[in-house]
VEXNU-936881 format. One line per 2 residues: number of its first residue (from 1); for each residue z, x, y of N, C-alpha, C. Coordinates in steps of 0.2 Angstrom, whole numbers, plus 5000, padded with zeros to 4 digits. Layout:
<recs>
NUM> Z,X,Y,Z,X,Y,Z,X,Y  ...
</recs>
This chain:
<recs>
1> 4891,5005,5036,4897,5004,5038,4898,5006,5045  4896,5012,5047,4897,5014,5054,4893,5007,5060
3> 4888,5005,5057,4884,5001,5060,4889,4995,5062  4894,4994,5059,4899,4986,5061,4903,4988,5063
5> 4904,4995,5064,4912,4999,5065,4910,5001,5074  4906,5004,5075,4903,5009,5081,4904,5006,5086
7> 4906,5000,5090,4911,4998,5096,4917,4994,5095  4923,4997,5094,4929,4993,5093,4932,4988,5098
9> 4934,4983,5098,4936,4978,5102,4930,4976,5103  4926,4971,5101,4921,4965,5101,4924,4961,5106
11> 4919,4958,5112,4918,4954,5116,4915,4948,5112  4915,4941,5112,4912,4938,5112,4915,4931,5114
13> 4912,4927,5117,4912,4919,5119,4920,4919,5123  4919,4925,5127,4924,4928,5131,4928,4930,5129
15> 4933,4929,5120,4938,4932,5118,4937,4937,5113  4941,4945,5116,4939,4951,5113,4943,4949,5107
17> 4941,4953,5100,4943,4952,5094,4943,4959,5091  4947,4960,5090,4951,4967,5087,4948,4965,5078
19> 4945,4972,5077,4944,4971,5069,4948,4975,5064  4951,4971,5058,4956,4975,5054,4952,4974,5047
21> 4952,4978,5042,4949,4980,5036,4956,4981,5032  4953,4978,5026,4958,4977,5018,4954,4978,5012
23> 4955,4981,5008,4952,4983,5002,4950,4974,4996  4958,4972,4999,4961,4966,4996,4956,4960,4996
25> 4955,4954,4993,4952,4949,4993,4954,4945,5000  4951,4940,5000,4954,4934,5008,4962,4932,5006
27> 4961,4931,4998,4968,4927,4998,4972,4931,4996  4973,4937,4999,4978,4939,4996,4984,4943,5002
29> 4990,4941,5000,4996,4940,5005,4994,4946,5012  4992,4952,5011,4991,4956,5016,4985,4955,5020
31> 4981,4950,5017,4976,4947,5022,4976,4943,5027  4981,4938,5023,4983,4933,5023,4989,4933,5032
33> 4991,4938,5029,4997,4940,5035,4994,4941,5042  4987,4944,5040,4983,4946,5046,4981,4943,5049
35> 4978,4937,5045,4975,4929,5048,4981,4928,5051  4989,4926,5048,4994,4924,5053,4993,4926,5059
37> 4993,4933,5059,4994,4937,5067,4989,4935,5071  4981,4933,5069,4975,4932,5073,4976,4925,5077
39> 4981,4919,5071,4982,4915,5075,4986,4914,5081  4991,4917,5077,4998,4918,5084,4993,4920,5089
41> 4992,4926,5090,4987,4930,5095,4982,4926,5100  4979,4925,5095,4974,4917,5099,4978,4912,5103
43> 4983,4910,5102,4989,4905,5102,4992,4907,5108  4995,4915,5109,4998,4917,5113,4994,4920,5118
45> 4987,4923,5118,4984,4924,5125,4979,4917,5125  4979,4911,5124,4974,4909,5128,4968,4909,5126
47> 4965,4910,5118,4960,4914,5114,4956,4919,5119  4961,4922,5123,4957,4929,5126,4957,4935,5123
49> 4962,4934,5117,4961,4942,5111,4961,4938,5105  4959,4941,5099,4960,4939,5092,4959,4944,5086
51> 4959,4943,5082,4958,4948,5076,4955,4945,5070  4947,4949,5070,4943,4949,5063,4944,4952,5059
53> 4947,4951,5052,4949,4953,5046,4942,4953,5040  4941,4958,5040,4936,4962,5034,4937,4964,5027
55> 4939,4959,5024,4944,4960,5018,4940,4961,5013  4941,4962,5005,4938,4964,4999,4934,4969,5001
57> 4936,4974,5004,4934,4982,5006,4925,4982,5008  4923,4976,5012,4918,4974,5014,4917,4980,5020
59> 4921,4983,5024,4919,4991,5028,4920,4996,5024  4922,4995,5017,4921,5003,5013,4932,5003,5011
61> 4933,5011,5008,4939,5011,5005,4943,5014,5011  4950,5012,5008,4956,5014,5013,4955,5019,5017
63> 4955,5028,5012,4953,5033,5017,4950,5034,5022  4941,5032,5020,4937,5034,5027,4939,5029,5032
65> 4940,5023,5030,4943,5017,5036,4948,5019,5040  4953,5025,5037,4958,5024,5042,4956,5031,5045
67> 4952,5036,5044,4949,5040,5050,4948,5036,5054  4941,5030,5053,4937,5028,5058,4943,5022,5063
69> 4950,5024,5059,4954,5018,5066,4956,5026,5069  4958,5030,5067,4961,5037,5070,4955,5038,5078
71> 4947,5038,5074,4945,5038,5079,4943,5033,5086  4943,5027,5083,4944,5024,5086,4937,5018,5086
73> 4935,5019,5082,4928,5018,5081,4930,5010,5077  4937,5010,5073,4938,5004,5071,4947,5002,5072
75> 4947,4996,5074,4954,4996,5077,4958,4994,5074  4961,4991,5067,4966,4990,5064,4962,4992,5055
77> 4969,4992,5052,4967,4994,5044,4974,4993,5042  4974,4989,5034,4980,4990,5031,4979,4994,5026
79> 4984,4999,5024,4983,5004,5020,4990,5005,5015  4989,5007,5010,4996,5010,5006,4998,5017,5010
81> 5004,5017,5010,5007,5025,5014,5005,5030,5013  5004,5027,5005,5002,5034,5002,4996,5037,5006
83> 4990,5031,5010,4986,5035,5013,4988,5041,5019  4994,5036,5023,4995,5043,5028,4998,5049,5024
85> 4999,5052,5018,5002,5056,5017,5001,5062,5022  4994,5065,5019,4993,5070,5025,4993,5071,5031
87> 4994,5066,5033,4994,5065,5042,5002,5066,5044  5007,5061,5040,5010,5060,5043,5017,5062,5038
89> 5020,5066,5038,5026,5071,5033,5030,5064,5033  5034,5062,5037,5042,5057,5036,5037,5051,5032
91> 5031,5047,5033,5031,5042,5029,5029,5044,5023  5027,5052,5020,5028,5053,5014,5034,5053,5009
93> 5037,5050,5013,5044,5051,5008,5045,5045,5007  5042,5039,5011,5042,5031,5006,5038,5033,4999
95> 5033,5037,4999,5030,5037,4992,5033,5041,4987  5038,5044,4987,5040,5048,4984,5043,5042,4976
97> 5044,5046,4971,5044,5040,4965,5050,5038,4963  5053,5033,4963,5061,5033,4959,5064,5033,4964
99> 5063,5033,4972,5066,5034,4976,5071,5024,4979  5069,5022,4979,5072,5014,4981,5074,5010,4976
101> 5080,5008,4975,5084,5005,4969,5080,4999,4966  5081,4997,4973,5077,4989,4969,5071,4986,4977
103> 5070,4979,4977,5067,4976,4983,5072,4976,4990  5077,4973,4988,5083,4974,4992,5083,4979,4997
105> 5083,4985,4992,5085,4992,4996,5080,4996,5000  5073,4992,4998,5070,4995,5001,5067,4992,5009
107> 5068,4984,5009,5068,4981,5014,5074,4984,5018  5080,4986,5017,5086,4988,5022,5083,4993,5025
109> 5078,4998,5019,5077,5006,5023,5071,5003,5027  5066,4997,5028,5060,4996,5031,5063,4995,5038
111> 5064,4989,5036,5068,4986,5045,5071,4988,5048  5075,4992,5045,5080,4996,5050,5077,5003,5053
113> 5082,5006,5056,5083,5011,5060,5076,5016,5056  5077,5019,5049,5072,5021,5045,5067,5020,5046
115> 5064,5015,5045,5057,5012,5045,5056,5014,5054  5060,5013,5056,5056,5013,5064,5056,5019,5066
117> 5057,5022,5064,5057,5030,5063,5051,5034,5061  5051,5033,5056,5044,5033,5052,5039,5031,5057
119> 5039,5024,5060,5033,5021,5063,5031,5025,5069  5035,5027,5072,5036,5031,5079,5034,5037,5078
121> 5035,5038,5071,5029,5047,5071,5023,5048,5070  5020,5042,5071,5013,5040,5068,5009,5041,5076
123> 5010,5039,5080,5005,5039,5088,5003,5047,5087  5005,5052,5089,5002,5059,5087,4997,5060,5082
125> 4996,5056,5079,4991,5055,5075,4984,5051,5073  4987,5048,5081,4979,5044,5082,4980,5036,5081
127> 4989,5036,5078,4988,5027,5075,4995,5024,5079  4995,5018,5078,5000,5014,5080,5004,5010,5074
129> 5009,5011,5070,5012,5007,5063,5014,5001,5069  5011,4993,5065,5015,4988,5067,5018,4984,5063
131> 5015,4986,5057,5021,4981,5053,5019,4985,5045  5027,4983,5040,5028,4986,5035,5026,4980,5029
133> 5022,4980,5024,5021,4975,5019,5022,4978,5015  5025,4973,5011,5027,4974,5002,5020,4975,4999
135> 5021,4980,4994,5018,4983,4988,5018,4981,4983  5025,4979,4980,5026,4977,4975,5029,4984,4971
137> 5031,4982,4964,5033,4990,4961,5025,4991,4956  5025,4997,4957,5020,5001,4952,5020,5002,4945
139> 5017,5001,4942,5019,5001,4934,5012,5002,4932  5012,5005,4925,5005,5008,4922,5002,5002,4918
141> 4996,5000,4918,4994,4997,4912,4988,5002,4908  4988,5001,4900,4982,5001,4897,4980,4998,4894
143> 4974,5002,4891,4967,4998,4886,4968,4996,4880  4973,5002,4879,4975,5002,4870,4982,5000,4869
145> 4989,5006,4871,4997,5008,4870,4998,5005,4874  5006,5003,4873,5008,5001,4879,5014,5009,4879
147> 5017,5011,4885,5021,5015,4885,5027,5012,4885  5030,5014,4881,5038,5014,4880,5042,5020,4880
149> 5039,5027,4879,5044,5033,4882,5040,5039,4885  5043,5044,4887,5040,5048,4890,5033,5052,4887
151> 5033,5052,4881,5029,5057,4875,5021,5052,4877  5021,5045,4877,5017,5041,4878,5012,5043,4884
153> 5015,5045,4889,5010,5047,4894,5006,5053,4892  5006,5058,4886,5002,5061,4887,4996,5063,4887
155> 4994,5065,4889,4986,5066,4893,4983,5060,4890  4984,5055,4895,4983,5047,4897,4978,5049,4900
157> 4969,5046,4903,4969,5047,4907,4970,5042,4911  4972,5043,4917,4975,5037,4922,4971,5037,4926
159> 4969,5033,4930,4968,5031,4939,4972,5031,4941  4974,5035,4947,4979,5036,4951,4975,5035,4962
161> 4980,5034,4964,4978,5035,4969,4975,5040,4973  4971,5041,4977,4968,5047,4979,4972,5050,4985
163> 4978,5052,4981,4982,5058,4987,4984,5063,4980  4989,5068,4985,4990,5073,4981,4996,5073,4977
165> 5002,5068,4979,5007,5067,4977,5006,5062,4971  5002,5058,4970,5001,5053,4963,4997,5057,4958
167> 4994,5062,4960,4988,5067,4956,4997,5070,4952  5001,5074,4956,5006,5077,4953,5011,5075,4950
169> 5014,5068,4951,5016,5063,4950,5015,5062,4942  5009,5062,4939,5005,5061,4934,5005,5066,4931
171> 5003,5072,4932,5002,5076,4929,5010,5079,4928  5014,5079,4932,5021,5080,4928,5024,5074,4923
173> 5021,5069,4922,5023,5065,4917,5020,5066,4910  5015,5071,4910,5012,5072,4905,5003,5071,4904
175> 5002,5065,4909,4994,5062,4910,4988,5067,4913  4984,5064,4911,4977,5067,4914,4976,5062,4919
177> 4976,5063,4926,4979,5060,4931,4969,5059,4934  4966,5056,4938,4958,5055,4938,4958,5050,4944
179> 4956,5055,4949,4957,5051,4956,4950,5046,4957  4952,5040,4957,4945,5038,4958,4946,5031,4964
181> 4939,5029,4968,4943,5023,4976,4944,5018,4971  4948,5013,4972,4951,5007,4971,4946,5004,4969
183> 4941,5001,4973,4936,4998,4969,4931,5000,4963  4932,5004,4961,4929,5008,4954,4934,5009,4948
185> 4938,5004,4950,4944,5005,4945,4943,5001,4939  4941,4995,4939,4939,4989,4935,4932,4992,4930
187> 4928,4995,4933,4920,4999,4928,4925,5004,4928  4927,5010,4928,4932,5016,4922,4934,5011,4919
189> 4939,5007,4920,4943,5005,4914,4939,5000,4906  4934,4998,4910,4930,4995,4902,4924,4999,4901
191> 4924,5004,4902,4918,5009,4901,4923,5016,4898  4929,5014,4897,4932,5018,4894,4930,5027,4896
193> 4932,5027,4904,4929,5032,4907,4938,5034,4909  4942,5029,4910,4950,5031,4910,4952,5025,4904
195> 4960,5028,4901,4964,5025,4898,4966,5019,4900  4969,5020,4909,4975,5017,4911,4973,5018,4918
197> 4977,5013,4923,4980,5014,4927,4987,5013,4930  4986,5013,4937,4995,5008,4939,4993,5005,4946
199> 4997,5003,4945,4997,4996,4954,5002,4989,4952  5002,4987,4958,5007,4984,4956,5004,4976,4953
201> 5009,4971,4950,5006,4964,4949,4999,4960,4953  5000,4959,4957,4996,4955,4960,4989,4958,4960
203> 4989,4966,4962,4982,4969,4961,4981,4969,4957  4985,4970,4950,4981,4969,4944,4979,4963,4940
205> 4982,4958,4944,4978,4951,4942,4972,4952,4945  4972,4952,4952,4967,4950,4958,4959,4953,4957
207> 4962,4961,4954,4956,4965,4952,4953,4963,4947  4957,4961,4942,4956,4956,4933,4955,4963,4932
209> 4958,4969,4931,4959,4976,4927,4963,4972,4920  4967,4965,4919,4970,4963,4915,4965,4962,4910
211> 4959,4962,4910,4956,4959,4906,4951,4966,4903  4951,4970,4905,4951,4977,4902,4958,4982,4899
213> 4961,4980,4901,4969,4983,4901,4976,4979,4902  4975,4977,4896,4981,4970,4892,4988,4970,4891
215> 4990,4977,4894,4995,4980,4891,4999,4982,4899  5003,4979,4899,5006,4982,4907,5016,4984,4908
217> 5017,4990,4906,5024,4992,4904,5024,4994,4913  5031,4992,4910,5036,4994,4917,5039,4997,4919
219> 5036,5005,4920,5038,5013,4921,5041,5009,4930  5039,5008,4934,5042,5007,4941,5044,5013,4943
221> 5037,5015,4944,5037,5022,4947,5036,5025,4956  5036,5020,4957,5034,5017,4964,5037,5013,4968
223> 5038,5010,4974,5040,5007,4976,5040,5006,4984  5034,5008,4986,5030,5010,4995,5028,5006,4995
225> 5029,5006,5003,5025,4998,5006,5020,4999,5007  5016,4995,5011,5010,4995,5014,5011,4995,5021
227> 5007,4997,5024,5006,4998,5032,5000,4997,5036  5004,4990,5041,4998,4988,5046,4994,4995,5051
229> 4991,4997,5052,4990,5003,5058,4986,5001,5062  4986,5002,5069,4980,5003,5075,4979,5009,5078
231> 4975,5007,5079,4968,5016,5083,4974,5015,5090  4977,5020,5089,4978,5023,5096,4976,5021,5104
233> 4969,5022,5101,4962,5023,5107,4964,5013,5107  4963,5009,5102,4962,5002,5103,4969,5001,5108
235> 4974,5005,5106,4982,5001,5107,4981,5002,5115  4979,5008,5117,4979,5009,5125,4973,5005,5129
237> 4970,5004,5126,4965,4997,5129,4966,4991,5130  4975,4989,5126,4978,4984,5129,4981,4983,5134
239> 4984,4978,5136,4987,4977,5143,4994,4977,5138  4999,4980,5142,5008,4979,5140,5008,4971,5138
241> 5005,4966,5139,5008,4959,5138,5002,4959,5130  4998,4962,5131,4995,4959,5124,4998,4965,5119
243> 5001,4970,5119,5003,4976,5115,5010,4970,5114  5014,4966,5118,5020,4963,5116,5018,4960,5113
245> 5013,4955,5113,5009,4950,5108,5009,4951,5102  5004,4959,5100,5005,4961,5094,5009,4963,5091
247> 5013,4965,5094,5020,4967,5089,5024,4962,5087  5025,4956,5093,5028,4949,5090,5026,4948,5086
249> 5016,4946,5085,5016,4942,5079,5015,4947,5073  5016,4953,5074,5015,4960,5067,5022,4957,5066
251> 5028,4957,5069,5035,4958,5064,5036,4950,5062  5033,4944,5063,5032,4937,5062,5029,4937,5055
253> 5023,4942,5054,5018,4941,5049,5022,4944,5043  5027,4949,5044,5031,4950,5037,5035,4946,5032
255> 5038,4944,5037,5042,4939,5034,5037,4934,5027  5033,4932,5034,5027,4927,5031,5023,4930,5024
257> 5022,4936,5025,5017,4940,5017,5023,4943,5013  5030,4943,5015,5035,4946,5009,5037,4935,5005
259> 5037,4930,5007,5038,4924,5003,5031,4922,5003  5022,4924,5003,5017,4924,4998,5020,4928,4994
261> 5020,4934,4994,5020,4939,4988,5026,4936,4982  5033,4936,4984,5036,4933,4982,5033,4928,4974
263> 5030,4925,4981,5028,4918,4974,5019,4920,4971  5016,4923,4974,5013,4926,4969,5014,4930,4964
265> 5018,4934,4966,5021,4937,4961,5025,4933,4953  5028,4928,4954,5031,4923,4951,5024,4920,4947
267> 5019,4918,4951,5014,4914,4948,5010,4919,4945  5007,4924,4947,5004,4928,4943,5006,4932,4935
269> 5014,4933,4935,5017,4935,4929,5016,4929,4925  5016,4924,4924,5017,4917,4922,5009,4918,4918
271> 5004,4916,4923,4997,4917,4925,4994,4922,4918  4996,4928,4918,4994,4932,4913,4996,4934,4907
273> 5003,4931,4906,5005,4929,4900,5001,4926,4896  5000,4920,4898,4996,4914,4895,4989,4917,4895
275> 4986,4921,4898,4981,4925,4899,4981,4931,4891  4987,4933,4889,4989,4938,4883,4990,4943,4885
277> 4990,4945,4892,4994,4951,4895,5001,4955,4889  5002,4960,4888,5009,4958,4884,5014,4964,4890
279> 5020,4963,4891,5024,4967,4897,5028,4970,4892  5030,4977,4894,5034,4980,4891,5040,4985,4894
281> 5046,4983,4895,5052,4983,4896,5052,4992,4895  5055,4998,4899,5057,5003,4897,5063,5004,4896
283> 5066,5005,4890,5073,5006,4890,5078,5011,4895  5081,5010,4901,5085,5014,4903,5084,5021,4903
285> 5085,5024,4897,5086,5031,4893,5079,5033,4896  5074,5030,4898,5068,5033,4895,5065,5031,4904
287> 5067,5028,4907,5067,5028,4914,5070,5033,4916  5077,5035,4914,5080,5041,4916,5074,5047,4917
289> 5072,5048,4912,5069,5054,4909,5063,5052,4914  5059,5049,4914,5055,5048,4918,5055,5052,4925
291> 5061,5048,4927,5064,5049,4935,5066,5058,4934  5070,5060,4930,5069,5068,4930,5064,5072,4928
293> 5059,5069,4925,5053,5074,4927,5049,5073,4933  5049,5070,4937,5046,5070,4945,5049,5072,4950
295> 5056,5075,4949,5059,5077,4953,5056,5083,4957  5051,5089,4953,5048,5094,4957,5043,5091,4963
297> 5041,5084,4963,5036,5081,4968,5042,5081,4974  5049,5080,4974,5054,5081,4979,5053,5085,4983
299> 5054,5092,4981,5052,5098,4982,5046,5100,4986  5040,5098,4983,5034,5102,4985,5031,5096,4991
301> 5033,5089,4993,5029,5088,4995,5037,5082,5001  5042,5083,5000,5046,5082,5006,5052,5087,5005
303> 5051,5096,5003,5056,5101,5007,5059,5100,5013  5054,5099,5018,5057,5101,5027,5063,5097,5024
305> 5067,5101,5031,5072,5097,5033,5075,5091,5034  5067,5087,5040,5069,5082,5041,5069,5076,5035
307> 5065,5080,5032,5060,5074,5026,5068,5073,5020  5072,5078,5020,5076,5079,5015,5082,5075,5018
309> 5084,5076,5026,5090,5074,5027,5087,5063,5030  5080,5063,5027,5076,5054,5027,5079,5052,5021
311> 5078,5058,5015,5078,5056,5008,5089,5053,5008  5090,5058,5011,5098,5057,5008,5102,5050,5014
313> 5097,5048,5021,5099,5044,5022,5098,5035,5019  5091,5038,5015,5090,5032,5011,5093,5030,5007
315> 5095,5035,5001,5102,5035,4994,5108,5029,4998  5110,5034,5004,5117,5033,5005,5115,5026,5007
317> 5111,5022,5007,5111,5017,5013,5113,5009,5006  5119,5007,5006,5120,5002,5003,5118,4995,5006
</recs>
């Protein structure tokens, strides 16, 4: 991996090309987005910059990838937020669970004043946020049960995401929580190494975990986006007119991957049904209950200040 990563912004047949990595497949919306931006790009300087996209985690998994844009060694990466947890406190409180009502409310808090807030405390840390993509909602599937109430998650084992906040997450819902990277999720799940996991629709199509884990209940326990980032070190080796470049076409390409996901999301429920998926609906009461047992991850992992007075602007925001 270091051997394809080890000088960032490639020169070739005179247009430098900025590389971005995805765990994701090629067809998949936040790829897809990235392609959009390569074209614009190419379009708008004159093919004298571009962007190679390295998708189905062909440079390895989210974590070490977004050290290597930190360092500089690799220049763009799309990641779930939950990756910047440790780096970065304000975007830990997009992860935080039960937190955003519905789609709606969560696009008002991206776009707006929030979101760009968030995005702006990320350079101190090595990256540059240029665009926010939808996640989808997070919901658990398993091998065998489906969940229908609280009691059902206990000591589940689950894959979870490899941060600390989905380890705790899980473990206050009652599960045996078992970090393991994104791509080893499909071998745990039919070798019966875990029960369960979660993610949203589309990667559980795309990964085909359906076909080990048939059962997919609607805890919606999540609702974080995803986030474009760039190496610091790549951003400042732009000119002002191609750094306008990329932001134009980053906040172009959301739109663009929020009406893919959309309709993939549409086709792929459809898609898995017919497949014998079976989805199961949680009664209100038992969401409630859900949502009051993760309240201590509020606490342990966005107390400061600012992280509480992010939490109570988000609520209020109709």
């Amino acid at each position: 991996m270091l051997a394809c990563t080890a000088n960032a912004i490639d020169t070739a047949d005179g247009m430098r090309t900025l590389r971005s990595a995805d765990v994701h497949a090629e067809d998949y919306p936040t790829v897809q987005a990235v392609q959009f931006m390569n074209q614009q790009i190419q379009k708008a300087s004159g093919r004298k910059l571009g962007i190679r996209v390295f998708s189905s985690g062909l440079l390895g998994d989210e974590a070490p990838l977004l050290q290597l844009v930190q360092s500089g060694e690799l220049d763009m990466n799309r990641v779930s937020i939950q990756a910047l947890d440790a780096i970065a406190p304000l975007s830990r409180v997009f992860s935080l669970p039960y937190l955003f009502r519905d789609t709606e409310h969560l696009h008002k808090v991206l776009d707006g004043p929030i979101g760009q807030e968030v995005l702006d405390s990320l350079p101190s840390q090595g990256l540059v946020g240029l665009a926010y993509y939808d996640a989808g909602i997070r919901n658990v599937y398993t091998v065998r049960k489906p969940i229908l109430k609280l009691e059902d998650m206990k000591d589940l084992n689950i894959r979870v995401q490899p941060s600390e906040m989905s380890l705790m997450v899980f473990d206050l819902l009652g599960a045996r929580p078992v970090r393991l990277p994104f791509a080893q999720t499909a071998r745990a799940l039919s070798n019966d190494l875990v029960d369960a996991a979660e993610n949203n629709l589309p990667s559980y199509s795309s990964t085909e975990h359906y076909k080990h884990a048939p059962i997919y209940s609607l805890t919606r326990h999540t609702m974080s986006p995803e986030v474009l980032v760039m190496s610091k070190i790549s951003w400042d080796k732009l000119s002002a007119s191609e750094q306008a470049m990329l932001r134009k076409a980053a906040r172009e390409s959301v739109g663009i991957m929020r009406d893919m996901w959309q309709q993939r999301e549409e086709r792929v429920e459809a898609t898995l049904k017919l497949s014998g998926v079976k989805f199961h609906e949680l009664p209100k009461e038992q969401l409630a209950r859900f949502t009051a047992a993760v309240q201590p991850v509020y606490t342990k992992f966005a107390g400061e200040p600012q992280q509480q007075a992010l939490i109570k602007r988000i609520r209020a925001l109709k």
